[in-house]
PQR file with spaces between the fields and no chain letter, atoms N, CA, C, O and H, PARSE charges and radii, in Angstrom:
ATOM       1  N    UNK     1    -116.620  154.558  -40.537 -0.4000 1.5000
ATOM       2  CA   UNK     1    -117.064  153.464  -39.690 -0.0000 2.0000
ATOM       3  C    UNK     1    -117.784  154.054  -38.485  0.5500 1.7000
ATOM       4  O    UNK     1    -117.447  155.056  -37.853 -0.5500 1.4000
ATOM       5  N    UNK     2    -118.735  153.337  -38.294 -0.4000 1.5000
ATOM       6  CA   UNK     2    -119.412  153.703  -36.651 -0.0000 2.0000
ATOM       7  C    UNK     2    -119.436  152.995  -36.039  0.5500 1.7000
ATOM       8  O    UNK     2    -119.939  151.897  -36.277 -0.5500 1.4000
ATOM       9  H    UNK     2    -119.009  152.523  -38.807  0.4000 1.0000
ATOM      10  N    UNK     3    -118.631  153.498  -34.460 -0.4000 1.5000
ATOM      11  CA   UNK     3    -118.129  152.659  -33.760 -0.0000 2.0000
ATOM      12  C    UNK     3    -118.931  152.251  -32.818  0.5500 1.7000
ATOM      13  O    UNK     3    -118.573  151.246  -32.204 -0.5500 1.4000
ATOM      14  H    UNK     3    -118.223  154.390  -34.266  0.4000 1.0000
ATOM      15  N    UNK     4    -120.175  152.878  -32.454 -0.4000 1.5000
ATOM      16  CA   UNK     4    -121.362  152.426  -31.435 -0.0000 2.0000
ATOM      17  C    UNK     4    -121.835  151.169  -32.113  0.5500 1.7000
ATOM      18  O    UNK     4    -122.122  150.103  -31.569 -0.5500 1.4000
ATOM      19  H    UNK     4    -120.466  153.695  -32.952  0.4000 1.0000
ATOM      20  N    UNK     5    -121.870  151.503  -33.517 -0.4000 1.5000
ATOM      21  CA   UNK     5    -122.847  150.191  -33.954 -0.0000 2.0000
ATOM      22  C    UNK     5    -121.239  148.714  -34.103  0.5500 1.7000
ATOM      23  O    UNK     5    -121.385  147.556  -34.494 -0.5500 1.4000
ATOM      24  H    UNK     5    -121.637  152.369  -33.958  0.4000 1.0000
ATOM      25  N    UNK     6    -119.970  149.349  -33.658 -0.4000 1.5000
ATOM      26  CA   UNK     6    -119.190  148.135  -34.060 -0.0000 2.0000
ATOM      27  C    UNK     6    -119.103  147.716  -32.870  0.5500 1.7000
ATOM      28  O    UNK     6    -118.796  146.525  -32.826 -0.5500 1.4000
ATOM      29  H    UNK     6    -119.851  150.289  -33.340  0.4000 1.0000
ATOM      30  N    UNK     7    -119.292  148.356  -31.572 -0.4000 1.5000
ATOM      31  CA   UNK     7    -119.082  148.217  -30.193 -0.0000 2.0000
ATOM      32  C    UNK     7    -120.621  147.245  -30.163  0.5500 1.7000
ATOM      33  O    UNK     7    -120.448  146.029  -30.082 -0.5500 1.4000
ATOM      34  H    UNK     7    -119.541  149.324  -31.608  0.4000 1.0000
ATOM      35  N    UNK     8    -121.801  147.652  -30.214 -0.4000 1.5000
ATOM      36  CA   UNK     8    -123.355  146.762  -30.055 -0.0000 2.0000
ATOM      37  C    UNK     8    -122.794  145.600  -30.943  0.5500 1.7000
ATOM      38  O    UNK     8    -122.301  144.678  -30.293 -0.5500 1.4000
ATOM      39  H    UNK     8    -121.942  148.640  -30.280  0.4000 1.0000
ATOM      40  N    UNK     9    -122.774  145.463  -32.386 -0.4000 1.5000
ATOM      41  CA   UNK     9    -122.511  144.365  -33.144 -0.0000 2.0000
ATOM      42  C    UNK     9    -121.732  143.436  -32.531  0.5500 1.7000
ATOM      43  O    UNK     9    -121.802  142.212  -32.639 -0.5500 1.4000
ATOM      44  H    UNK     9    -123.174  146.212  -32.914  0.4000 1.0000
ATOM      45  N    UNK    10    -120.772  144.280  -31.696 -0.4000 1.5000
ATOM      46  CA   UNK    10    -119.773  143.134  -30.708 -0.0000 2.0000
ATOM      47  C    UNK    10    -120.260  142.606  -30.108  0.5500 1.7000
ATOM      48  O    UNK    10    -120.209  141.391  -30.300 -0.5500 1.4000
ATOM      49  H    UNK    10    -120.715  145.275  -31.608  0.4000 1.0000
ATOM      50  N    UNK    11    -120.992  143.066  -29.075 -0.4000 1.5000
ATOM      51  CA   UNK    11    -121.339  142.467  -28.222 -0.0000 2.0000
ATOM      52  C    UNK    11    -122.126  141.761  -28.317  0.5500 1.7000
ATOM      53  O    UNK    11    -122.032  140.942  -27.403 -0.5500 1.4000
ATOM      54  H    UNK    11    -121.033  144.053  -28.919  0.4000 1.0000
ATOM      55  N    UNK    12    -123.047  141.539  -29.034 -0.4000 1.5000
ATOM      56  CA   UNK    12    -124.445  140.791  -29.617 -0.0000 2.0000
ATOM      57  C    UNK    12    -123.871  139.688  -29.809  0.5500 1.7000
ATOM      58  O    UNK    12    -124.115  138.698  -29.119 -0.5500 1.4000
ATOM      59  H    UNK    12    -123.123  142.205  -29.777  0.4000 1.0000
ATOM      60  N    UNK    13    -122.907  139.704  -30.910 -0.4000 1.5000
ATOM      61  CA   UNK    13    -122.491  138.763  -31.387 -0.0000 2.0000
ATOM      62  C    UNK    13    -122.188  138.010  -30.425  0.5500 1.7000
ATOM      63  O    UNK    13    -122.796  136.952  -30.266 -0.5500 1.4000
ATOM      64  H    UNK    13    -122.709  140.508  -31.470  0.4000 1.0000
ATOM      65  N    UNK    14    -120.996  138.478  -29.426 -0.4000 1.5000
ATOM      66  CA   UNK    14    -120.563  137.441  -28.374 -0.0000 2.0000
ATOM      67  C    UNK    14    -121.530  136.847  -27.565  0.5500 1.7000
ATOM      68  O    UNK    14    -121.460  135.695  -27.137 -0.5500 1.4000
ATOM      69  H    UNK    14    -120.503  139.338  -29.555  0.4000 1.0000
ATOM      70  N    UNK    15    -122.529  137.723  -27.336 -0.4000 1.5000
ATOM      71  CA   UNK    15    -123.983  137.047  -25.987 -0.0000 2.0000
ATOM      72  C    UNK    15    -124.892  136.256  -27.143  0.5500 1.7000
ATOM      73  O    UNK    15    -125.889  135.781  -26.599 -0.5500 1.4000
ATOM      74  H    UNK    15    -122.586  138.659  -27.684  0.4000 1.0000
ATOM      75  N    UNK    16    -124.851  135.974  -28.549 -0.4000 1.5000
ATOM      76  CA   UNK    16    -125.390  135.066  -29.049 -0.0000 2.0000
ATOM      77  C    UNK    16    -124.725  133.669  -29.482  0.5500 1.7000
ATOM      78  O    UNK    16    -125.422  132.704  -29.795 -0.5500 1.4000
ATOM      79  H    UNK    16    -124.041  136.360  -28.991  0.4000 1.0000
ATOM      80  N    UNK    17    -123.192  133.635  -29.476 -0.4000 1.5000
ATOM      81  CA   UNK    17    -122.067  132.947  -29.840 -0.0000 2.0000
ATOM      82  C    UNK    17    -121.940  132.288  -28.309  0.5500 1.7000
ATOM      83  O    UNK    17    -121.508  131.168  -28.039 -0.5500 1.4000
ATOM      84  H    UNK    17    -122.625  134.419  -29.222  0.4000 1.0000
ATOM      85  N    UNK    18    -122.373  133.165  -27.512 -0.4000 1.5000
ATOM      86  CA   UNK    18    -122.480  132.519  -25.488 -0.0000 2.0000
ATOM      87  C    UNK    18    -123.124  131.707  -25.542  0.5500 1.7000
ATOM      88  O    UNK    18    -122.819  130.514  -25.536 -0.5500 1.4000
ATOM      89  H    UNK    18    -122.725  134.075  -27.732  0.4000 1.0000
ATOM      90  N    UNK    19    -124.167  132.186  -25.607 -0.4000 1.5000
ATOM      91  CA   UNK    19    -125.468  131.461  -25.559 -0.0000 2.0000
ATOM      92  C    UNK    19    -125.669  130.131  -25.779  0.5500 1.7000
ATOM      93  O    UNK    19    -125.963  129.259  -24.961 -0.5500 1.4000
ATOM      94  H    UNK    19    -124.415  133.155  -25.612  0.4000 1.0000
ATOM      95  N    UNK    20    -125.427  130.023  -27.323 -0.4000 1.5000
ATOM      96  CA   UNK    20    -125.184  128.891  -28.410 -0.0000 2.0000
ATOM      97  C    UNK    20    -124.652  127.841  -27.833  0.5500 1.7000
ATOM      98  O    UNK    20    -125.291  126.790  -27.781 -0.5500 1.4000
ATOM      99  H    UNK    20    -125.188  130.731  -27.987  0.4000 1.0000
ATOM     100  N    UNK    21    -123.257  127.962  -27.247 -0.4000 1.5000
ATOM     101  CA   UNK    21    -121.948  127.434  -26.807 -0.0000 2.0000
ATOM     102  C    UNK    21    -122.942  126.519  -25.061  0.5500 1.7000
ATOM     103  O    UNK    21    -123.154  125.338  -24.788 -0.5500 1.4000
ATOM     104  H    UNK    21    -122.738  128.815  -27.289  0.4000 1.0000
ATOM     105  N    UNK    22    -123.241  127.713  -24.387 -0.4000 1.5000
ATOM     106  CA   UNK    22    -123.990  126.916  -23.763 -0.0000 2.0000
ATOM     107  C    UNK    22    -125.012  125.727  -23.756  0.5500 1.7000
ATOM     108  O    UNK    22    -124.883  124.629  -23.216 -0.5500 1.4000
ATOM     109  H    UNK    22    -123.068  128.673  -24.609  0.4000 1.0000
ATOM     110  N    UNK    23    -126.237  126.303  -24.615 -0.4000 1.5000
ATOM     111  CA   UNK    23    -127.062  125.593  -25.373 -0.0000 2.0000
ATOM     112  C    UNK    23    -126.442  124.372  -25.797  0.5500 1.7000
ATOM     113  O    UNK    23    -127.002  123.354  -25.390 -0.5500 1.4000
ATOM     114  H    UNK    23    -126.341  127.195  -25.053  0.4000 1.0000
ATOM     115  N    UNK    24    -125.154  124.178  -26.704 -0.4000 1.5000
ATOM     116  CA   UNK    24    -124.560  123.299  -27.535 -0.0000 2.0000
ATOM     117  C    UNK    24    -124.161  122.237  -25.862  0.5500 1.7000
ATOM     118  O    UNK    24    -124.565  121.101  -25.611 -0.5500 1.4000
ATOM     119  H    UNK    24    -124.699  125.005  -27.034  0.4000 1.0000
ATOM     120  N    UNK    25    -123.619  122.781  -25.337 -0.4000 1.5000
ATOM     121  CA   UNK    25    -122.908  122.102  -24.567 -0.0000 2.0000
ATOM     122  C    UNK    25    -123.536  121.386  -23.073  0.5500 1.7000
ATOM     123  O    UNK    25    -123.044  120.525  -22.343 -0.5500 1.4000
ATOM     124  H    UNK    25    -123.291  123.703  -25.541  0.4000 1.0000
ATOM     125  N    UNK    26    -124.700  122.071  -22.993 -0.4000 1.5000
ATOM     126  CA   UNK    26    -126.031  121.366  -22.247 -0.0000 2.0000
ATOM     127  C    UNK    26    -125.900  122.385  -21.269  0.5500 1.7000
ATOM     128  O    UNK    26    -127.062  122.527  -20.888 -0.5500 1.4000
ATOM     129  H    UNK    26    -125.100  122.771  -23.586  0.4000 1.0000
ATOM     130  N    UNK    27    -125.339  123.021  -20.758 -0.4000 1.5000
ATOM     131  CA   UNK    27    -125.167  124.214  -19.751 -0.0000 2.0000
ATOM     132  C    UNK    27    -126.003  125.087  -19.423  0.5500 1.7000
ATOM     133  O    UNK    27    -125.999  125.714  -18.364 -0.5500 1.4000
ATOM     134  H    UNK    27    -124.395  122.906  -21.068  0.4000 1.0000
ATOM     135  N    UNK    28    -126.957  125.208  -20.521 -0.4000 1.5000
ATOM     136  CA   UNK    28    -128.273  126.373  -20.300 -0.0000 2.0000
ATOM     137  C    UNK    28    -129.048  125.506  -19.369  0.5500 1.7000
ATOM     138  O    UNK    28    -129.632  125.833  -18.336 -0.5500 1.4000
ATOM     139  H    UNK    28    -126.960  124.698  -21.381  0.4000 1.0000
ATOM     140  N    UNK    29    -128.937  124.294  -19.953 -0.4000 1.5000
ATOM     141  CA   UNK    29    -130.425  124.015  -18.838 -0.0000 2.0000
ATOM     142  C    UNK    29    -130.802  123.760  -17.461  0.5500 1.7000
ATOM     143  O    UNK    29    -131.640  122.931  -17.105 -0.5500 1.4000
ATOM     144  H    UNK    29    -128.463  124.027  -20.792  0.4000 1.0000
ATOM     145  N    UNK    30    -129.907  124.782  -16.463 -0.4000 1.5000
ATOM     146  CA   UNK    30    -129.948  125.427  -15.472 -0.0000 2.0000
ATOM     147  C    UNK    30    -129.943  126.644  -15.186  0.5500 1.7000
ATOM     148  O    UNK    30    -129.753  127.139  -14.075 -0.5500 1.4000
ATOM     149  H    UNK    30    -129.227  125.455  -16.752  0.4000 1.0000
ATOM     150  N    UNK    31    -130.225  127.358  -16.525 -0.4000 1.5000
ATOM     151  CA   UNK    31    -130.755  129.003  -16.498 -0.0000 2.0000
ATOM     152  C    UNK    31    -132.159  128.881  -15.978  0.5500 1.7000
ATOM     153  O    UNK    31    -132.972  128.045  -16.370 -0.5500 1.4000
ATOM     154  H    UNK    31    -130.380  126.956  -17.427  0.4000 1.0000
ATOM     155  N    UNK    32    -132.401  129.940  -14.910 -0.4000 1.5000
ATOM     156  CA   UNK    32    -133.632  130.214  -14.490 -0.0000 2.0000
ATOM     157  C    UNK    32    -134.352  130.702  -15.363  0.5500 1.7000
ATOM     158  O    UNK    32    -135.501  130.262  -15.327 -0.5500 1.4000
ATOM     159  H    UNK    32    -131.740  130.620  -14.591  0.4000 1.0000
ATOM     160  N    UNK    33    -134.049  131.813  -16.537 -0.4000 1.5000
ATOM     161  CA   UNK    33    -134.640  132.298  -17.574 -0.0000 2.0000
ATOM     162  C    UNK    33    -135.118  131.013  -17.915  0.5500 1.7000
ATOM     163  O    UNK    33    -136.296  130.984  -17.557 -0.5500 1.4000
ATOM     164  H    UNK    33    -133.115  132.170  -16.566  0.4000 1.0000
ATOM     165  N    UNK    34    -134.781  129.882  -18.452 -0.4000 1.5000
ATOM     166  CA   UNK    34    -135.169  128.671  -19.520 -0.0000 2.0000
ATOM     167  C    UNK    34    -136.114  127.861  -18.534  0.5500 1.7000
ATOM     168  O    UNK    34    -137.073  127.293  -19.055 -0.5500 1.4000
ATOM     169  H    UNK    34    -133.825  129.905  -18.743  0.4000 1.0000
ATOM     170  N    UNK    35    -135.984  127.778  -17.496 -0.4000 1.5000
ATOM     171  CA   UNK    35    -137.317  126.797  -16.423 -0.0000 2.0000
ATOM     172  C    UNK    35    -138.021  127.914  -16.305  0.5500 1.7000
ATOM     173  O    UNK    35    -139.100  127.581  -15.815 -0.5500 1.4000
ATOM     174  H    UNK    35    -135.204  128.239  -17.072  0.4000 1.0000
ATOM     175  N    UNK    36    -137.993  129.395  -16.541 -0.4000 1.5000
ATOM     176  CA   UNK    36    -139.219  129.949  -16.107 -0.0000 2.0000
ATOM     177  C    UNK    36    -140.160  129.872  -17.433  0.5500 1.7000
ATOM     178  O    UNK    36    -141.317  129.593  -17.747 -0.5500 1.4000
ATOM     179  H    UNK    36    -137.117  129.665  -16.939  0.4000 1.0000
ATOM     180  N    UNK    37    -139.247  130.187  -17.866 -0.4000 1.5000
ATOM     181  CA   UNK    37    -140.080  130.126  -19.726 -0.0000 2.0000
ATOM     182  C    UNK    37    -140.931  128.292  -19.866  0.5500 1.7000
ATOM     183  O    UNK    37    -141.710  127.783  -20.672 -0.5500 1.4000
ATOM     184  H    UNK    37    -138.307  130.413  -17.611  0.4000 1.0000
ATOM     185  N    UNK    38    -140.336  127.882  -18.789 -0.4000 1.5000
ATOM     186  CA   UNK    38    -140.875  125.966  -19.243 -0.0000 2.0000
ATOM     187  C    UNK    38    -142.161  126.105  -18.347  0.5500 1.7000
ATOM     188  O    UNK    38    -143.348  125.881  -18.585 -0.5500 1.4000
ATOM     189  H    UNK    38    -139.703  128.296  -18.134  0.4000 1.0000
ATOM     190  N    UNK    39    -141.698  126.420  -17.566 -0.4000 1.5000
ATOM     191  CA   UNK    39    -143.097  126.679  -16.574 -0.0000 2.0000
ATOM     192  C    UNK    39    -144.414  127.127  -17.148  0.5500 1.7000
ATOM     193  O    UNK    39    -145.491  126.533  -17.108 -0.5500 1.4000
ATOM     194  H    UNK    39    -140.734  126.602  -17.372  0.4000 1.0000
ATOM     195  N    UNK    40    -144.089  128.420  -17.751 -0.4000 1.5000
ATOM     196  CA   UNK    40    -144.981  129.179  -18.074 -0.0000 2.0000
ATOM     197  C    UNK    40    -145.583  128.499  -19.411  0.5500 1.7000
ATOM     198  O    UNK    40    -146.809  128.530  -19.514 -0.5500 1.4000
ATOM     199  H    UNK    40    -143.214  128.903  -17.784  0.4000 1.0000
ATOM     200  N    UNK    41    -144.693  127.769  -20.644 -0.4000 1.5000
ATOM     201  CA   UNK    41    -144.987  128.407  -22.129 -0.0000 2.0000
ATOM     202  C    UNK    41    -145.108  126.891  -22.192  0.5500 1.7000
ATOM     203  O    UNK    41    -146.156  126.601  -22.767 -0.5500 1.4000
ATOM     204  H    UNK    41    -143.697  127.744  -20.559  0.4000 1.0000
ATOM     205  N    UNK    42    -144.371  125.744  -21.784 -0.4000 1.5000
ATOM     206  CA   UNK    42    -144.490  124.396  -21.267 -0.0000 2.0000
ATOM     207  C    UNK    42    -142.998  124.388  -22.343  0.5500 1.7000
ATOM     208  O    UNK    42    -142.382  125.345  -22.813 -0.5500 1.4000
ATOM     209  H    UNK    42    -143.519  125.980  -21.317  0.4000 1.0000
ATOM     210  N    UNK    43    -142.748  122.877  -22.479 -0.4000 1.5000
ATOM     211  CA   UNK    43    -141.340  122.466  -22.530 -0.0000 2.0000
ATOM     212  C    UNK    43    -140.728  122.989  -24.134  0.5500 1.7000
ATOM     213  O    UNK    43    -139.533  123.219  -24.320 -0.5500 1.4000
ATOM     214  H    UNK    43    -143.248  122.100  -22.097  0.4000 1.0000
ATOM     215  N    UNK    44    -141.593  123.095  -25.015 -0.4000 1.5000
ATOM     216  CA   UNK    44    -141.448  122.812  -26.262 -0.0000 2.0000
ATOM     217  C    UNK    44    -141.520  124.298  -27.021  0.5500 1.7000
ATOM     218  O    UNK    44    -140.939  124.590  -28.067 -0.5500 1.4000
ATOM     219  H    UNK    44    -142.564  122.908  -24.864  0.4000 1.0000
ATOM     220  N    UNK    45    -142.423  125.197  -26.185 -0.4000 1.5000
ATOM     221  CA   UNK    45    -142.221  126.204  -26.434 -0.0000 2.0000
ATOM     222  C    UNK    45    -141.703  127.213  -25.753  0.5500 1.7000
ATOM     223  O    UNK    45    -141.423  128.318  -26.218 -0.5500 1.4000
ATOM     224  H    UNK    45    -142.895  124.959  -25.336  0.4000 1.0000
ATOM     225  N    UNK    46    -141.561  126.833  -24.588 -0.4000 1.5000
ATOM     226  CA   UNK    46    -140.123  127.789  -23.414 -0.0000 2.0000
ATOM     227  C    UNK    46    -139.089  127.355  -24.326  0.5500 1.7000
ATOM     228  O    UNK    46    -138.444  128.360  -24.624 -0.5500 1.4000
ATOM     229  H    UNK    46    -141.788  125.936  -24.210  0.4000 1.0000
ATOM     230  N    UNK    47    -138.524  126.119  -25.036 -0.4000 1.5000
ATOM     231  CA   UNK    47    -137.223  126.170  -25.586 -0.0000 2.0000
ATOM     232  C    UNK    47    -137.107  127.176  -26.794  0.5500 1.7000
ATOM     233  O    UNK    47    -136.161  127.945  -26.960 -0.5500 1.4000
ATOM     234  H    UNK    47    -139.048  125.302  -24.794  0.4000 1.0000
ATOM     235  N    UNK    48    -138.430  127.033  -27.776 -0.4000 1.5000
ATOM     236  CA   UNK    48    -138.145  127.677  -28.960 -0.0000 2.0000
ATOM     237  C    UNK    48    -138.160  129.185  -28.592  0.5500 1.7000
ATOM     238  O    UNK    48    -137.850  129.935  -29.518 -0.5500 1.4000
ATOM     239  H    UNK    48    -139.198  126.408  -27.641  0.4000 1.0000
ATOM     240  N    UNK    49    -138.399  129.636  -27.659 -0.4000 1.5000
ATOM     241  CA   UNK    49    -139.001  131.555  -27.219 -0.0000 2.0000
ATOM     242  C    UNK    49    -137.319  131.717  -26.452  0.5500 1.7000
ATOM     243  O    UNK    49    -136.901  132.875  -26.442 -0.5500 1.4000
ATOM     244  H    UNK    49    -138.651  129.027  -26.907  0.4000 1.0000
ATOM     245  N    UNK    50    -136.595  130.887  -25.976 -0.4000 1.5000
ATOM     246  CA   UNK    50    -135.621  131.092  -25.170 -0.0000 2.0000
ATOM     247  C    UNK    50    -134.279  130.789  -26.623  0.5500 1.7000
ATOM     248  O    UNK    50    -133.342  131.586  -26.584 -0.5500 1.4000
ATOM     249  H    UNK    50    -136.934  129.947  -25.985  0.4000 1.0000
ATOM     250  N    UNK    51    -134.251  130.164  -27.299 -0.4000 1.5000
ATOM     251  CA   UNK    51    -133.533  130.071  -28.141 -0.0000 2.0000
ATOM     252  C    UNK    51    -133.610  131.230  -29.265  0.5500 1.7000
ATOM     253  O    UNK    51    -132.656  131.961  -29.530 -0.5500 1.4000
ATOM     254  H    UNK    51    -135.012  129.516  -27.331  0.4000 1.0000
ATOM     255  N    UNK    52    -135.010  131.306  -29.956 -0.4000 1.5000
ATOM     256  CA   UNK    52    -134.957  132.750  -30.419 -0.0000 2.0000
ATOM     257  C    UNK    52    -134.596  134.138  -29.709  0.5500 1.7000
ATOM     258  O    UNK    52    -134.130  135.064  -30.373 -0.5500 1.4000
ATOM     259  H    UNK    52    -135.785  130.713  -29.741  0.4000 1.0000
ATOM     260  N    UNK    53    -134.737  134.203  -28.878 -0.4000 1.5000
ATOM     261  CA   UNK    53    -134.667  135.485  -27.751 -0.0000 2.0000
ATOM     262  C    UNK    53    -133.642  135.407  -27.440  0.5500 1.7000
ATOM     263  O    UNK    53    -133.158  136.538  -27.396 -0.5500 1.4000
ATOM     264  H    UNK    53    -135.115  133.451  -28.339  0.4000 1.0000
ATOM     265  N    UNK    54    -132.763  134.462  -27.095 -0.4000 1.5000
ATOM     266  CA   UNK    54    -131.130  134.452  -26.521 -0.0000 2.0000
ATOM     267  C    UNK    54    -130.187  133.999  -27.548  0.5500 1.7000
ATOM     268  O    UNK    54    -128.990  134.281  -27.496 -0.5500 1.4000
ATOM     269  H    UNK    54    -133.156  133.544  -27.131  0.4000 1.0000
ATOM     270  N    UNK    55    -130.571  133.492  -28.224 -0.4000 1.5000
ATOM     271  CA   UNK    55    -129.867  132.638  -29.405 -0.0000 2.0000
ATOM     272  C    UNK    55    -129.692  133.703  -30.731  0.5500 1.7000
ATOM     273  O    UNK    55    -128.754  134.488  -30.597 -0.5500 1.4000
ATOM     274  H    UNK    55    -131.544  133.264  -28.266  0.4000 1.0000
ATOM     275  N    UNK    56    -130.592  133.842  -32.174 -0.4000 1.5000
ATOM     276  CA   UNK    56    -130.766  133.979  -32.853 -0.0000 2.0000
ATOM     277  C    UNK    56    -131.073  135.380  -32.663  0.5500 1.7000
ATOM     278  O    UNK    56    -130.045  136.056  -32.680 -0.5500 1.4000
ATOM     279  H    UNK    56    -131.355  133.204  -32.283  0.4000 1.0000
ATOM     280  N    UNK    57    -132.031  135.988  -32.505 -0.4000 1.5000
ATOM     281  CA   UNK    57    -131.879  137.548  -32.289 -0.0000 2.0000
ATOM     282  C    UNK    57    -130.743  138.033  -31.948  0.5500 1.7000
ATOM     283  O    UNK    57    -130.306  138.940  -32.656 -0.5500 1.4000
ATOM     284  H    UNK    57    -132.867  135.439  -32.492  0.4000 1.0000
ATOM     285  N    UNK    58    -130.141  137.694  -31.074 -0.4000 1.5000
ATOM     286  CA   UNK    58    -128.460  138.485  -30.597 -0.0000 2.0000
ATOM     287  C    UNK    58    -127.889  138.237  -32.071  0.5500 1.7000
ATOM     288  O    UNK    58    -127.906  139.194  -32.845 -0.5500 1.4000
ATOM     289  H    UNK    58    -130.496  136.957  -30.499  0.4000 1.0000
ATOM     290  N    UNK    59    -127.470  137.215  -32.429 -0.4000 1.5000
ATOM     291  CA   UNK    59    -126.811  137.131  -34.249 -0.0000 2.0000
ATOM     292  C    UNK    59    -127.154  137.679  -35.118  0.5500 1.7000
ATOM     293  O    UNK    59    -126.445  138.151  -36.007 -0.5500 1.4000
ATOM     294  H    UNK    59    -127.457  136.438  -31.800  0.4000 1.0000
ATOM     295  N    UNK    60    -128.706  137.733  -34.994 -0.4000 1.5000
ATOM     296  CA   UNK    60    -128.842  138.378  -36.258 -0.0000 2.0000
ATOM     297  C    UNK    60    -128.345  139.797  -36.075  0.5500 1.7000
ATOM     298  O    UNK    60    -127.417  140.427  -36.584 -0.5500 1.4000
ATOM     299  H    UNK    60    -129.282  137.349  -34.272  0.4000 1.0000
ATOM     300  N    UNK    61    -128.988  139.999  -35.454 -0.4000 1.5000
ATOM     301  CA   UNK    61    -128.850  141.708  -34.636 -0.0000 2.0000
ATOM     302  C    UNK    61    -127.148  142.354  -34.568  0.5500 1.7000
ATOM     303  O    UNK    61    -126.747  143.512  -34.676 -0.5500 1.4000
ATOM     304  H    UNK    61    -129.741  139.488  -35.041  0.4000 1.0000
ATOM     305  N    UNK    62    -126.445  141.138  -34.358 -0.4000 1.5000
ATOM     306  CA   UNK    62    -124.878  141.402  -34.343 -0.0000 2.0000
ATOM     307  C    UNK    62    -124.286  141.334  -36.110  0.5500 1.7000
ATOM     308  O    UNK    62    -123.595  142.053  -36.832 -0.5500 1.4000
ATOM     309  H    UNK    62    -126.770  140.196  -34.270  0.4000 1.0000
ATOM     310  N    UNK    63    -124.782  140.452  -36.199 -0.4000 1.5000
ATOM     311  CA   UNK    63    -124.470  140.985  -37.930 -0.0000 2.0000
ATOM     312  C    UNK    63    -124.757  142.300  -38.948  0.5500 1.7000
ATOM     313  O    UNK    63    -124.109  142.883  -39.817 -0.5500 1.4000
ATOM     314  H    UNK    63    -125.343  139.868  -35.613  0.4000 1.0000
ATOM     315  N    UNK    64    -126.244  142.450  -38.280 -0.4000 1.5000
ATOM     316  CA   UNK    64    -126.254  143.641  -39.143 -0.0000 2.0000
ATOM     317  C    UNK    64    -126.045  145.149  -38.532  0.5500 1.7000
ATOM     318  O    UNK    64    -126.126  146.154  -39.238 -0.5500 1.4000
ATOM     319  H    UNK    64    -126.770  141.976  -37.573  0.4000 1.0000
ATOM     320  N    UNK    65    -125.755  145.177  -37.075 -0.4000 1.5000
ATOM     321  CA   UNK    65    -124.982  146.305  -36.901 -0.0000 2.0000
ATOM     322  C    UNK    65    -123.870  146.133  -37.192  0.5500 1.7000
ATOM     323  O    UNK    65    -123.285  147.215  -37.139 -0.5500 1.4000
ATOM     324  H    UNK    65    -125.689  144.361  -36.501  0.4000 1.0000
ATOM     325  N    UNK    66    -123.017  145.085  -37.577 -0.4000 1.5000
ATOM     326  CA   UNK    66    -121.101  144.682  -37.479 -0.0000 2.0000
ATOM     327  C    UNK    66    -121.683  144.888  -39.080  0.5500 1.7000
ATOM     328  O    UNK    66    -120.576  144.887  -39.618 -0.5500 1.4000
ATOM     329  H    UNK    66    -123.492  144.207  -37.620  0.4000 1.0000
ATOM     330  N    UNK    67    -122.524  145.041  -40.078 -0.4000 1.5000
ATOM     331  CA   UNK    67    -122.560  145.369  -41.294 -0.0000 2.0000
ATOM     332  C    UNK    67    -122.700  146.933  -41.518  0.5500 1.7000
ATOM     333  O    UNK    67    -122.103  147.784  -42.178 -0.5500 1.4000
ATOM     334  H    UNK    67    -123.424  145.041  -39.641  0.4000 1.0000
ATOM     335  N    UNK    68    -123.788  146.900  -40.639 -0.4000 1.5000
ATOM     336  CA   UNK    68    -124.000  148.798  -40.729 -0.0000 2.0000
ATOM     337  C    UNK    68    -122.052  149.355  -40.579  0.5500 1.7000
ATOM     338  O    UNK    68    -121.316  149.937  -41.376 -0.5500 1.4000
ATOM     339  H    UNK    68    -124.273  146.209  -40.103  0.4000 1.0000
ATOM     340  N    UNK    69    -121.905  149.005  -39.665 -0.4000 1.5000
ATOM     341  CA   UNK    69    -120.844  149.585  -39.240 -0.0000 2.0000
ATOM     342  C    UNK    69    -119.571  149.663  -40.202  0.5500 1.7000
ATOM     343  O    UNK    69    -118.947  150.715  -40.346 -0.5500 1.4000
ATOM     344  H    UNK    69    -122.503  148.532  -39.018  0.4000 1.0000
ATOM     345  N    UNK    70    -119.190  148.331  -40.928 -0.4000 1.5000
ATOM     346  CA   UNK    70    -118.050  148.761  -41.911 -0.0000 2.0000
ATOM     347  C    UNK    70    -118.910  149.216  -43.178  0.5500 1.7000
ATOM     348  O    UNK    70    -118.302  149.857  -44.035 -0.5500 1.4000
ATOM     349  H    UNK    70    -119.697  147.477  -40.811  0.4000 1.0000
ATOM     350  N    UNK    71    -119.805  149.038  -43.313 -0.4000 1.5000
ATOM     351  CA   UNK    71    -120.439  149.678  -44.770 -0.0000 2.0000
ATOM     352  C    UNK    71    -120.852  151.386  -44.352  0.5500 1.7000
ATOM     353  O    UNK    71    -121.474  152.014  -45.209 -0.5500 1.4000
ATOM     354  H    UNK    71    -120.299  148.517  -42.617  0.4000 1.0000
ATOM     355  N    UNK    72    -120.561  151.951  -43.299 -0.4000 1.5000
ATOM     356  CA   UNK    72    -120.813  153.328  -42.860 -0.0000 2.0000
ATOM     357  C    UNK    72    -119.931  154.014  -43.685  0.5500 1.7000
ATOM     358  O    UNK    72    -118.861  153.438  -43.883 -0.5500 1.4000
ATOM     359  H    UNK    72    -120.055  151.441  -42.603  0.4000 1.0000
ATOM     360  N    UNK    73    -120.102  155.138  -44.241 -0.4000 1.5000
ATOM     361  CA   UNK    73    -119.464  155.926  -45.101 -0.0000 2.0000
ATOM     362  C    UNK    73    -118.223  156.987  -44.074  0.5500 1.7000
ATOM     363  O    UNK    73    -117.499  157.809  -44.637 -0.5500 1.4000
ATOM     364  H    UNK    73    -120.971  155.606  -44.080  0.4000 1.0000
């Protein structure tokens, strides 16, 4: 097992499982990250660049190091 990639996989996971939880629960939308991204990208696409980027990349990214890691020889 490798434990750097089970320690990153952790954490990913949790700051994308955060995220989510926020998102889900209406709480993000007083992140400065998410009004700067609205500002700039306008409403529709500050959400989708802030949801991929905080959302979905951290998961994916946490899965497949938390895979690397027990499939490590």
């Amino acid at each position: 097992m490798e434990y750097i990639n089970l320690i990153f996989g952790t954490f990913a996971l949790a700051f994308g499982f955060y995220t989510l939880y926020l998102r889900l629960n209406g709480k993000i939308l007083s992140s400065e990250k998410l009004i700067k991204m609205k500002e700039l990208m306008g409403n529709s696409t500050g959400n989708i660049v802030h949801i991929v980027a905080y959302t979905i990349v951290p998961l994916t990214a946490g899965v497949a190091l938390l895979s690397a890691a027990f499939m490590a020889k």
